[in-house]
C-alpha positions as CSV (number, residue, x, y, z in Angstrom):
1,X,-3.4,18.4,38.1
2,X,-2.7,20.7,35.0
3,X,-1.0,19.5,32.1
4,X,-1.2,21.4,28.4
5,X,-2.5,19.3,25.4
6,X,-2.2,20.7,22.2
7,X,-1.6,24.4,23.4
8,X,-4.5,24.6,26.1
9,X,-4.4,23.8,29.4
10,X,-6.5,20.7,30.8
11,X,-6.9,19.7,34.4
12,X,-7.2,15.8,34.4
13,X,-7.0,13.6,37.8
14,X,-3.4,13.0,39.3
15,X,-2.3,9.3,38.1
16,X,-3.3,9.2,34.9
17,X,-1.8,7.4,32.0
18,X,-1.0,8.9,28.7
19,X,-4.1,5.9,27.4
20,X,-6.1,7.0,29.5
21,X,-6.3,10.8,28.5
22,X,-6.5,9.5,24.8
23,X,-9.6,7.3,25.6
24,X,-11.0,9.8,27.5
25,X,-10.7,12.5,25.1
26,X,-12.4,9.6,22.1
27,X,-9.4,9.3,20.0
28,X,-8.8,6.2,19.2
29,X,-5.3,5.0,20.8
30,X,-3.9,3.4,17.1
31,X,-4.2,6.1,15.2
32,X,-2.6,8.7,17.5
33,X,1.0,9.9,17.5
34,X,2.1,11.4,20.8
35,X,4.7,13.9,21.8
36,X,5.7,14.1,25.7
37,X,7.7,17.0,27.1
38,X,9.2,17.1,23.0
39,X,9.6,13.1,23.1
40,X,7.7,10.8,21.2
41,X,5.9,8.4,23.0
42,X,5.6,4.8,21.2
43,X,2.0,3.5,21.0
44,X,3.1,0.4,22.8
45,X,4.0,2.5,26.1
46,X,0.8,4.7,26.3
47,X,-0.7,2.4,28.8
48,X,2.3,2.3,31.2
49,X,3.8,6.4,30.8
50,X,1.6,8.2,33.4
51,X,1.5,11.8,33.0
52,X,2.6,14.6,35.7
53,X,1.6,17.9,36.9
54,X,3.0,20.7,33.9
55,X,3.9,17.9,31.0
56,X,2.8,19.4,27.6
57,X,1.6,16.6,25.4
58,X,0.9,17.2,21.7
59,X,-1.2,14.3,20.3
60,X,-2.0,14.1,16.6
61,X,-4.5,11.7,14.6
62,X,-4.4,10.4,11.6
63,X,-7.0,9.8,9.0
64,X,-7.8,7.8,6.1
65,X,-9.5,9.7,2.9
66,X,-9.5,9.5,-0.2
């Protein structure tokens, strides 16, 4: 199924969950901020919000520095 993540298109397999795509992409779930179809989606509900065929997700990470 297609789905757009940050501006490019990404085929991932049907029934996947908005956790899954972030573990499988190696960003690490608690630093990541997710935007769903222009909604934010609270960390807490990554596991259980599966993602469809055409949803544009726009994940951002944060970093420490100094």
């Amino acid at each position: 199924m297609h789905i757009t993540v940050n501006g490019r298109a990404r085929e991932i397999e049907t029934g996947q969950t908005l956790r899954g795509l972030i573990l499988a992409m190696e960003l690490d779930p608690s630093v990541v901020v997710a935007e769903l179809n222009q909604d934010i989606v609270p960390g807490e509900k990554f596991a259980s919000t599966s993602l469809s065929h055409g949803d544009r997700l726009e994940l951002l990470s944060f970093v420490g520095g100094g």
